[in-house]
C-alpha positions in Angstrom: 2.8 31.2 187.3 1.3 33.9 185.2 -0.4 35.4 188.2 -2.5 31.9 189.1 -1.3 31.6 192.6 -3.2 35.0 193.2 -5.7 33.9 192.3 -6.3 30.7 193.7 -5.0 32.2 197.1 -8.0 34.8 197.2 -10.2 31.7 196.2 -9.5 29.6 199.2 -9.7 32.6 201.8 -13.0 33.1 200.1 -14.1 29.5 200.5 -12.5 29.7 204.3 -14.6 32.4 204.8 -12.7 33.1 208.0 -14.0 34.8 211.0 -12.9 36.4 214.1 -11.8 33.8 216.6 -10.7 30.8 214.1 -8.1 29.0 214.4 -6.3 27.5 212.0 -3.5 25.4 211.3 -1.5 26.0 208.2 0.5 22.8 207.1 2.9 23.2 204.4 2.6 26.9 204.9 5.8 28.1 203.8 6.3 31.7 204.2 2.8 32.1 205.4 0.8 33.7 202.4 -2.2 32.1 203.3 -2.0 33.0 207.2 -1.4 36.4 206.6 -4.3 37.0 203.9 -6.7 34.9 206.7 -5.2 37.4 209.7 -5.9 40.6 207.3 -9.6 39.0 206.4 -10.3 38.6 210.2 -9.1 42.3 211.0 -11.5 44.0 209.4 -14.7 42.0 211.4 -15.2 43.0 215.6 -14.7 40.1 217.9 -11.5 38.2 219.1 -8.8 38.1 216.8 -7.7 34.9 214.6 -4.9 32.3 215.9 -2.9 31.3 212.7 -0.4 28.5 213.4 2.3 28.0 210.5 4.0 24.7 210.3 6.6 23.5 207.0 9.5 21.3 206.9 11.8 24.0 205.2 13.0 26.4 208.0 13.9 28.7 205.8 10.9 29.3 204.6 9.3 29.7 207.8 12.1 32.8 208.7 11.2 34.1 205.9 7.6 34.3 206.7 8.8 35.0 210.9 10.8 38.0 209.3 7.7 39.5 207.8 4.7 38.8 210.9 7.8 40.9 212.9 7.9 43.7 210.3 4.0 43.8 210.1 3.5 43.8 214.0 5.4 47.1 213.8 2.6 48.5 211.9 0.5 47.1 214.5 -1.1 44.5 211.9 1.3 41.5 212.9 0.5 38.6 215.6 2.6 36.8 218.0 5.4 34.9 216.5 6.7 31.9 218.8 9.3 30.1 216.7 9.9 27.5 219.2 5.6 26.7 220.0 5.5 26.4 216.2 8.8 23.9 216.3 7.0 21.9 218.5 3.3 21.2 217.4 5.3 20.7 213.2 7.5 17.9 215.3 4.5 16.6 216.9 2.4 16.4 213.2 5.5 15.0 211.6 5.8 12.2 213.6 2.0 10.9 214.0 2.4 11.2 210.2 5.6 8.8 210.2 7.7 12.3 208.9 11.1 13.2 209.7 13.0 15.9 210.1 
């Protein structure tokens, strides 16, 4: 990609323009790129922290991205990671959408 999806990544969380308290469901989220640049944007501001929910059809991709909130929350950076909550609501979407899976 040349470097693009930098780019365009820092683009949308600038055009999010998140704050402290959003939350914000992620669909098609893969390993969570976009959640974890929106939790380190909401960091840096005072008031209640951001609520990032992460939903794709590839569970792979979603341990992947599980794997690295868990590492993170060592550091003390990292939020709550509830596979099963995040199972649930992606069932849920996929199925008012007419999705399997």
């Amino acid at each position: 990609s040349g470097g693009v999806h930098r780019w365009w990544k820092a683009a949308l969380i600038d055009w999010l323009a998140p704050r402290p308290g959003l939350h914000l469901l992620d669909l098609a989220g893969g390993t969570g790129d976009i959640a974890f640049r929106v939790l380190e944007r909401t960091a840096r501001r005072a008031g209640a922290p951001a609520e990032v929910v992460v939903c794709d059809v590839n569970p792979a991709m979603l341990e992947v991205g599980r794997d690295r909130a868990l590492d993170q929350r060592r550091g003390g950076q990292g939020g709550d990671v509830a596979p099963g909550r995040t199972q649930s609501i992606c069932a849920r979407i996929s199925r008012h959408f007419g999705q399997t899976g």
